[in-house]
N, CA, C and O atoms as CSV, one atom per row, in Angstrom:
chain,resi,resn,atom,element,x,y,z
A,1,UNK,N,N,0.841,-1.170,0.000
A,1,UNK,CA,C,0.000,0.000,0.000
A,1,UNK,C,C,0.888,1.236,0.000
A,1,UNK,O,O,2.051,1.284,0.402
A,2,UNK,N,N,0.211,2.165,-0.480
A,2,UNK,CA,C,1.033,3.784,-0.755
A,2,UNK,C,C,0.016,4.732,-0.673
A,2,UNK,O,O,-1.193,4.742,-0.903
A,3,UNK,N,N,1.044,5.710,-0.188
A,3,UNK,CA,C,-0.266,7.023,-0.749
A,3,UNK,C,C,0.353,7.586,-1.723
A,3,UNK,O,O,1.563,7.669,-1.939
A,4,UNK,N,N,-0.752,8.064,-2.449
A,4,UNK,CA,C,-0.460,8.694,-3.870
A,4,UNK,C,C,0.100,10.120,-3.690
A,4,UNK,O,O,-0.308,10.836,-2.776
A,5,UNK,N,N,1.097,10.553,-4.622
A,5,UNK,CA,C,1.844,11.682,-4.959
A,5,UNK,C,C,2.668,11.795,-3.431
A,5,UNK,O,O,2.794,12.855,-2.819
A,6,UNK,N,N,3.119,10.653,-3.032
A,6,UNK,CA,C,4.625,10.762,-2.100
A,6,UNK,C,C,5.857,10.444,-2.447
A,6,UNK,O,O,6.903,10.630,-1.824
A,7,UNK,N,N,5.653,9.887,-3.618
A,7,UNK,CA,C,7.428,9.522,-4.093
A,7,UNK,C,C,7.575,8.246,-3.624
A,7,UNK,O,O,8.710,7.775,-3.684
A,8,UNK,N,N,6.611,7.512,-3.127
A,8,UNK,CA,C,6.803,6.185,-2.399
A,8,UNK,C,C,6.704,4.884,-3.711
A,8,UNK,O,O,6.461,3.742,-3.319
A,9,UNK,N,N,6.857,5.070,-4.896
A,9,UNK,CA,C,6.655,4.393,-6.097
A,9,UNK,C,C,6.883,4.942,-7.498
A,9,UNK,O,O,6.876,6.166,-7.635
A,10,UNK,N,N,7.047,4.302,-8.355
A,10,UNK,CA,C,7.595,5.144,-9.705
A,10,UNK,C,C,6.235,6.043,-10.216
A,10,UNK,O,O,5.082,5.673,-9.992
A,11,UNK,N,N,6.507,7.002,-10.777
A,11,UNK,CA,C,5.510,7.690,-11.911
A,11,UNK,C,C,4.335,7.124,-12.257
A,11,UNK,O,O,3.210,7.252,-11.774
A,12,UNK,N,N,4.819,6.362,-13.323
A,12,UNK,CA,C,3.817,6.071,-14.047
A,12,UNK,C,C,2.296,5.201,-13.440
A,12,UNK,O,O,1.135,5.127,-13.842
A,13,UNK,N,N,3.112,4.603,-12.209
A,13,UNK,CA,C,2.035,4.016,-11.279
A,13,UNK,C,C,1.535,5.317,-10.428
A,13,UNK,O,O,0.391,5.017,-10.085
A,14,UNK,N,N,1.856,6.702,-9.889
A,14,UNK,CA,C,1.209,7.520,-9.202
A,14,UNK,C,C,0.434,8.000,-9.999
A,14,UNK,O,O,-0.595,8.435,-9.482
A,15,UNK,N,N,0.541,8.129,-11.404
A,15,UNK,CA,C,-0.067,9.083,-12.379
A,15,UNK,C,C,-1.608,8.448,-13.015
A,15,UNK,O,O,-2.667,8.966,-13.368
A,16,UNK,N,N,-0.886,6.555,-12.908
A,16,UNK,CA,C,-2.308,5.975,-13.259
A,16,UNK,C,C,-3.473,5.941,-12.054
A,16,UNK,O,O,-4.685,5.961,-12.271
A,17,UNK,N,N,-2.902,5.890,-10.870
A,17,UNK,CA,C,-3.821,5.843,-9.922
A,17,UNK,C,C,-4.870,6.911,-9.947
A,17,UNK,O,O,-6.093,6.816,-9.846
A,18,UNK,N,N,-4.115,7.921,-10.100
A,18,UNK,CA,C,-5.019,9.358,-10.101
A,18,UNK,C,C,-6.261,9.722,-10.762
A,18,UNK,O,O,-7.132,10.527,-10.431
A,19,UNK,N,N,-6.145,8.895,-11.848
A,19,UNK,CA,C,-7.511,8.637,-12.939
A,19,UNK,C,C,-8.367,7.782,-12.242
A,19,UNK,O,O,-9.499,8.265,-12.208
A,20,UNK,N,N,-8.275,6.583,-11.606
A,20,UNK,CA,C,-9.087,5.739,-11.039
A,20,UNK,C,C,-9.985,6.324,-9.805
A,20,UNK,O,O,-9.511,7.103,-8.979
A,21,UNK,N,N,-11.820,5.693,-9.761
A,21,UNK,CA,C,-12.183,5.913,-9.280
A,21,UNK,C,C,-12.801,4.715,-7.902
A,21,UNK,O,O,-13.019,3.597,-8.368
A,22,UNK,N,N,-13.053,4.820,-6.530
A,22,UNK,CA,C,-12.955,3.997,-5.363
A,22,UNK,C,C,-13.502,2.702,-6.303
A,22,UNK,O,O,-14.127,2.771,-7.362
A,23,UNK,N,N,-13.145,1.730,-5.710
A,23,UNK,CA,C,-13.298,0.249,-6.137
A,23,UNK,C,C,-13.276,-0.087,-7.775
A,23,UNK,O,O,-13.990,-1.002,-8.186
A,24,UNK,N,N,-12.493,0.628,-8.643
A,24,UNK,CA,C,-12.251,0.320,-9.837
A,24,UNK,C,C,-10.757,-0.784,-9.959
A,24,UNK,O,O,-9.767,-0.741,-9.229
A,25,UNK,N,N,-10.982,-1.595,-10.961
A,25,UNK,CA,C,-9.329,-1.911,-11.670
A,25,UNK,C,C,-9.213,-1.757,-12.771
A,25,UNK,O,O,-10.008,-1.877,-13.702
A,26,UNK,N,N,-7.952,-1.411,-12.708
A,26,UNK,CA,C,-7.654,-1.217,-13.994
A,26,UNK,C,C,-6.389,-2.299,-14.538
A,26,UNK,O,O,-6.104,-3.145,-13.689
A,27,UNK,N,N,-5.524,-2.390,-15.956
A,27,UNK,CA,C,-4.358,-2.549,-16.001
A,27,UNK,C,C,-3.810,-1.189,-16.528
A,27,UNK,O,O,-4.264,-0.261,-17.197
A,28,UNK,N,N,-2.488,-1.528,-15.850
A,28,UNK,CA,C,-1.532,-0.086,-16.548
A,28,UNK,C,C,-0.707,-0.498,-17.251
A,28,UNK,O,O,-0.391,-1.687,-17.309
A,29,UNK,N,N,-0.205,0.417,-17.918
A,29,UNK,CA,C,1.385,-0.054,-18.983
A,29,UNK,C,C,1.740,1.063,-19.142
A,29,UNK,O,O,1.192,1.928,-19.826
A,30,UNK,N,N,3.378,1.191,-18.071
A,30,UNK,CA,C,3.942,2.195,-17.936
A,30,UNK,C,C,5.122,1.881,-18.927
A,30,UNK,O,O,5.774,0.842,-18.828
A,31,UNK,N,N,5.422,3.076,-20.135
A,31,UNK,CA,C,6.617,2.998,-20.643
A,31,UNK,C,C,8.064,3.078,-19.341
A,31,UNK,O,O,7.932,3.158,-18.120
A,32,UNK,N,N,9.027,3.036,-19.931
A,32,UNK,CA,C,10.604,3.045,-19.415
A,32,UNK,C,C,10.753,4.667,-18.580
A,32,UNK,O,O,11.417,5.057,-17.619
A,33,UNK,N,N,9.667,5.382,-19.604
A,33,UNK,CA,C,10.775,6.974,-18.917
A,33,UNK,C,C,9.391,7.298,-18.083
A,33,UNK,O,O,9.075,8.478,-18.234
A,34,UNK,N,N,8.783,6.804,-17.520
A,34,UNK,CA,C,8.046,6.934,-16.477
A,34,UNK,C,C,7.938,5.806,-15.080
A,34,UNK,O,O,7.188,5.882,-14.107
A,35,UNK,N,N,9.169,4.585,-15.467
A,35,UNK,CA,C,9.701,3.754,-14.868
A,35,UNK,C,C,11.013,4.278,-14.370
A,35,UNK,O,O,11.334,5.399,-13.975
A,36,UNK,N,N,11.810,2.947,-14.520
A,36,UNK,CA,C,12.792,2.904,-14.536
A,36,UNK,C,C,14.210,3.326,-15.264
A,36,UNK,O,O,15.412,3.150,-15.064
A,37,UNK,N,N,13.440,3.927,-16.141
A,37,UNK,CA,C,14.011,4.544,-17.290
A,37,UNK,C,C,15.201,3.403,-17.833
A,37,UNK,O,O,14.944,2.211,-18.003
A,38,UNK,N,N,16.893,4.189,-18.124
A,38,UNK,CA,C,17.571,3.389,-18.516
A,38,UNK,C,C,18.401,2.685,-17.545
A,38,UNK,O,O,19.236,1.924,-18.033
A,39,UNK,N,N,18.336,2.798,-15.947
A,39,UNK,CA,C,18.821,2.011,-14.723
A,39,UNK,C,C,17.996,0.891,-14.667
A,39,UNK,O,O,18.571,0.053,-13.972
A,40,UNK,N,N,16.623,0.358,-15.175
A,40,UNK,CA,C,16.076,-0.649,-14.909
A,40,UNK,C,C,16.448,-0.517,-13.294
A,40,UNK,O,O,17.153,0.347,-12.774
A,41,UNK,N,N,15.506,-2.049,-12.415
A,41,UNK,CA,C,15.749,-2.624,-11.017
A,41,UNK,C,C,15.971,-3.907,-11.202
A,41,UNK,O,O,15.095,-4.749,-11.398
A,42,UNK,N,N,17.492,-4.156,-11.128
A,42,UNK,CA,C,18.320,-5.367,-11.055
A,42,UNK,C,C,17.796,-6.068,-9.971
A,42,UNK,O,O,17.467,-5.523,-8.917
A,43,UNK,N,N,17.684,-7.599,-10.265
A,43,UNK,CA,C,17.821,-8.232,-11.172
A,43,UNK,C,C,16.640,-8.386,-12.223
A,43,UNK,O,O,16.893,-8.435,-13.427
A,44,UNK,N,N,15.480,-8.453,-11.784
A,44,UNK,CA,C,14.166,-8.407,-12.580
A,44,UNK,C,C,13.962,-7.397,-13.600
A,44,UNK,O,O,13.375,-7.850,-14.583
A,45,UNK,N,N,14.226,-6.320,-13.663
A,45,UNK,CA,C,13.689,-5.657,-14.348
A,45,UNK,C,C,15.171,-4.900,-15.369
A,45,UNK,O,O,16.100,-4.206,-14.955
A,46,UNK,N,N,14.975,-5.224,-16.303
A,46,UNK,CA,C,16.167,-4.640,-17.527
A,46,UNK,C,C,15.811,-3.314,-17.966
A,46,UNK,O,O,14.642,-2.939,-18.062
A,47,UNK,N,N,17.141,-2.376,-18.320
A,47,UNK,CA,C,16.842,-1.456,-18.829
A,47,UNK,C,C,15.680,-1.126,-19.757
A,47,UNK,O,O,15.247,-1.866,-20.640
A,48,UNK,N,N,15.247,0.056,-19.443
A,48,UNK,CA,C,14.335,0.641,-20.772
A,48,UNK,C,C,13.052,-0.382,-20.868
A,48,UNK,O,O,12.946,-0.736,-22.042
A,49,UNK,N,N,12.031,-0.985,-20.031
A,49,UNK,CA,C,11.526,-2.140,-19.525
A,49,UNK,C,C,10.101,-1.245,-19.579
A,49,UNK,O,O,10.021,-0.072,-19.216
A,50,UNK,N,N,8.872,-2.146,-20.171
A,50,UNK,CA,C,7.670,-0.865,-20.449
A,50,UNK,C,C,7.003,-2.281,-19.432
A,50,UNK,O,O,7.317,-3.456,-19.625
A,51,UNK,N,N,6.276,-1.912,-18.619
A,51,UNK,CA,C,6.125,-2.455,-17.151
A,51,UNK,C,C,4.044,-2.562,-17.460
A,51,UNK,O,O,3.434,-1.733,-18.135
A,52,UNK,N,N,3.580,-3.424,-16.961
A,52,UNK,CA,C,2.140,-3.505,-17.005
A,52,UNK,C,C,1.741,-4.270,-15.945
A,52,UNK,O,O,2.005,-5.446,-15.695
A,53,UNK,N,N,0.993,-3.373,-15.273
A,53,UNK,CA,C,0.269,-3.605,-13.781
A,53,UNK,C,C,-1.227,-4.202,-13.570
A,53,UNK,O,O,-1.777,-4.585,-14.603
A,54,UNK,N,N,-1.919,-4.322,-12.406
A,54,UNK,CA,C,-3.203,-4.950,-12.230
A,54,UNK,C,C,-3.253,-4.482,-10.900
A,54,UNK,O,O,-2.713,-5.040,-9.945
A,55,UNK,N,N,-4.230,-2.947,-10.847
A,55,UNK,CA,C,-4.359,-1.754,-10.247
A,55,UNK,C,C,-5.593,-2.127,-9.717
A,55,UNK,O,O,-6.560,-2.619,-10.297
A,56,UNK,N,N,-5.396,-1.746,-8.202
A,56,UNK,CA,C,-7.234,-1.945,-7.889
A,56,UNK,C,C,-6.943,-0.672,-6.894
A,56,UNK,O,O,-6.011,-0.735,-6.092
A,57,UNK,N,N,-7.684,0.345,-6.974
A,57,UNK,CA,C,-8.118,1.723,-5.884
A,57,UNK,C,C,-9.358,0.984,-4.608
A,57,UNK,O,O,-10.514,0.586,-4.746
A,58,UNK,N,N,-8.271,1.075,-3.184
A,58,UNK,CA,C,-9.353,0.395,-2.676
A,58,UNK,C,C,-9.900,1.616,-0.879
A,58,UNK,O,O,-10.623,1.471,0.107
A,59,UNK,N,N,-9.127,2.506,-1.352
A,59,UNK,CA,C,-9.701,3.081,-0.143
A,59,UNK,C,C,-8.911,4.582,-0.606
A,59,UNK,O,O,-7.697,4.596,-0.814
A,60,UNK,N,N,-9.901,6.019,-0.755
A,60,UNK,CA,C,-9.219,7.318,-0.278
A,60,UNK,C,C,-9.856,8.763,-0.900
A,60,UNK,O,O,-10.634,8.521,-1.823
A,61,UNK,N,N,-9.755,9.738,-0.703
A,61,UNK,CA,C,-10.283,10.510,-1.358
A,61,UNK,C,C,-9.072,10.635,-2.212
A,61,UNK,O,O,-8.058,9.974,-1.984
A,62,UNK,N,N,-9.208,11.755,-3.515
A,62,UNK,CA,C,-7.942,11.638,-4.802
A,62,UNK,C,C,-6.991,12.526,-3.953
A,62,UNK,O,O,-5.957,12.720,-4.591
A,63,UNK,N,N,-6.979,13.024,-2.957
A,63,UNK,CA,C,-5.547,13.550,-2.360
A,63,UNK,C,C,-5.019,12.958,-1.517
A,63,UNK,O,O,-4.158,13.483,-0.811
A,64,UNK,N,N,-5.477,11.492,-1.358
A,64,UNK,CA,C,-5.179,10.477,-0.513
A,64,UNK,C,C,-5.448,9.359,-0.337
A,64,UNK,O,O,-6.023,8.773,0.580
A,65,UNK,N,N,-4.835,8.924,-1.632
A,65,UNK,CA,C,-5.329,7.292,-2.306
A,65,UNK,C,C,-4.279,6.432,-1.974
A,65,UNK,O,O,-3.084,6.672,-2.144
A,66,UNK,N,N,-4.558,5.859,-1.701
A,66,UNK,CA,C,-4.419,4.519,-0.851
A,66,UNK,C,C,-4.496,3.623,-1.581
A,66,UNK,O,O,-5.695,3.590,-1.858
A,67,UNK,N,N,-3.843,2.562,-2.289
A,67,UNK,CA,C,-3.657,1.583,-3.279
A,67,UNK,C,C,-3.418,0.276,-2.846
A,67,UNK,O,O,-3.213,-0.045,-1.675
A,68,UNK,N,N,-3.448,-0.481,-3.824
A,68,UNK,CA,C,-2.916,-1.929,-3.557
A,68,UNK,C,C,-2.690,-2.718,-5.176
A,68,UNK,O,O,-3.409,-3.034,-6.124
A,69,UNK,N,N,-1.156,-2.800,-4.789
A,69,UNK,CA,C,-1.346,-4.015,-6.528
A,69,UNK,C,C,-1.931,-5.577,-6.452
A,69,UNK,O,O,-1.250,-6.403,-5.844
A,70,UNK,N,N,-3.039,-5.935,-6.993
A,70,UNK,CA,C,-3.772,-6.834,-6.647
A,70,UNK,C,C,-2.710,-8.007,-7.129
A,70,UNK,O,O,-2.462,-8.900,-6.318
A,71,UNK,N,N,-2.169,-8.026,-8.238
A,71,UNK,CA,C,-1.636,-8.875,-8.831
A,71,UNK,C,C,-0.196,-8.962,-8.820
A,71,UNK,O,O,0.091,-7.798,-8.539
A,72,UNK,N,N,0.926,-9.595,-8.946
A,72,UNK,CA,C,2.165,-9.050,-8.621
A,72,UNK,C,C,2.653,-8.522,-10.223
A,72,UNK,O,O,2.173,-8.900,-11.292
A,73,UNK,N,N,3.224,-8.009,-10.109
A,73,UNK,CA,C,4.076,-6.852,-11.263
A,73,UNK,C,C,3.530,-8.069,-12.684
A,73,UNK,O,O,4.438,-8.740,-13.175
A,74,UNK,N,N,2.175,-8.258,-13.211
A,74,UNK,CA,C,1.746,-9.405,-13.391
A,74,UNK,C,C,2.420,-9.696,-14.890
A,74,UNK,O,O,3.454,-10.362,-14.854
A,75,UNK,N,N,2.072,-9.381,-15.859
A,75,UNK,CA,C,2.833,-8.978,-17.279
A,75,UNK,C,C,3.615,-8.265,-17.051
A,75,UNK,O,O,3.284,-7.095,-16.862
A,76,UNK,N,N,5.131,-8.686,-16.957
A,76,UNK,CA,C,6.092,-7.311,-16.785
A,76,UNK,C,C,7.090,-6.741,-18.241
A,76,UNK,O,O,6.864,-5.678,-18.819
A,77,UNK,N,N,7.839,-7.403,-18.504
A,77,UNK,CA,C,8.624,-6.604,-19.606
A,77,UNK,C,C,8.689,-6.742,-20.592
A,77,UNK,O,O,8.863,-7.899,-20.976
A,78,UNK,N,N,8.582,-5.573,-21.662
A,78,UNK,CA,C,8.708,-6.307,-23.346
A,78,UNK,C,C,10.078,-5.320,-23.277
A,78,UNK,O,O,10.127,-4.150,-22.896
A,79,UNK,N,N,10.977,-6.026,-23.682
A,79,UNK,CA,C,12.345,-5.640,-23.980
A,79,UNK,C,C,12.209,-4.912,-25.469
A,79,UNK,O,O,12.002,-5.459,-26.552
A,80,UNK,N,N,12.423,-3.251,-25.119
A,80,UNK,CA,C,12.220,-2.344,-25.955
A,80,UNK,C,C,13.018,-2.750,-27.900
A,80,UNK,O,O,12.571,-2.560,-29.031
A,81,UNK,N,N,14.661,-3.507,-27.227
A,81,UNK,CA,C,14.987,-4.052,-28.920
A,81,UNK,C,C,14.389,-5.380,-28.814
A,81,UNK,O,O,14.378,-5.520,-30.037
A,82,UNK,N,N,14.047,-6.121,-28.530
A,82,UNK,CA,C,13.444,-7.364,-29.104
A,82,UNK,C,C,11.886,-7.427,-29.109
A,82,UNK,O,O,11.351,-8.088,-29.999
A,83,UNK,N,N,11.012,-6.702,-28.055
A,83,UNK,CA,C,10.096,-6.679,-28.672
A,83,UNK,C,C,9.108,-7.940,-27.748
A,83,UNK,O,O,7.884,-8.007,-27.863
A,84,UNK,N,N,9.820,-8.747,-26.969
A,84,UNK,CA,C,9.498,-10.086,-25.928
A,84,UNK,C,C,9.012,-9.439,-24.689
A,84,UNK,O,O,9.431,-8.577,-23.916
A,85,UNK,N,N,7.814,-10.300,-24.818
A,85,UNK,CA,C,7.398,-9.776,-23.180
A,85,UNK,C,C,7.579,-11.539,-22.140
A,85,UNK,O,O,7.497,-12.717,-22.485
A,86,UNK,N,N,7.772,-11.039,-21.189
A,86,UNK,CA,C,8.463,-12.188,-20.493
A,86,UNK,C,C,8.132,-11.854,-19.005
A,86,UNK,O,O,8.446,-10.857,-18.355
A,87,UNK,N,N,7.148,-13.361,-18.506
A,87,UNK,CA,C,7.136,-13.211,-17.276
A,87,UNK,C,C,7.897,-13.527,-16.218
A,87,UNK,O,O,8.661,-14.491,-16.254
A,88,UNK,N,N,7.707,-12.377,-14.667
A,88,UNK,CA,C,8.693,-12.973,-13.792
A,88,UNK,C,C,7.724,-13.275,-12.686
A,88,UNK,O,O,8.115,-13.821,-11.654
């Protein structure tokens, strides 16, 4: 769990939350430069890595959302030169 817009998680996951409304899911698919950009998170996650989540909003008003990833990092990487998405 997190609260939204603390820096407690990458971008592209604070930015999708913000659209969601109480008890919705969604999936996300965050490109690289709203991730990890080109440091990736060793060992799992490789550079430049476009990341897709399974988002559920389960408790907050929007200046204090409160999250949970239902699923673990569930579809994670398509490796930007090959094009492979590959689960971990």
């Amino acid at each position: 769990m997190f609260k939204l817009g603390q820096g407690q998680t990458i971008k592209g996951y604070d930015q999708g939350m913000k659209t969601m409304k109480k008890g919705e899911n969604a999936i996300s698919t965050i490109p690289p430069e709203m991730s990890y950009e080109e440091s990736g998170s060793p060992p799992k996650i490789p550079p430049n890595a476009t990341l897709q989540f399974d988002l559920s909003y389960i408790y907050g008003p929007l200046s204090n959302i409160i999250a949970k990833m239902v699923a673990y990092l569930r579809t994670y990487l398509r490796m930007d030169r090959t094009g492979r998405t590959q689960r971990i």
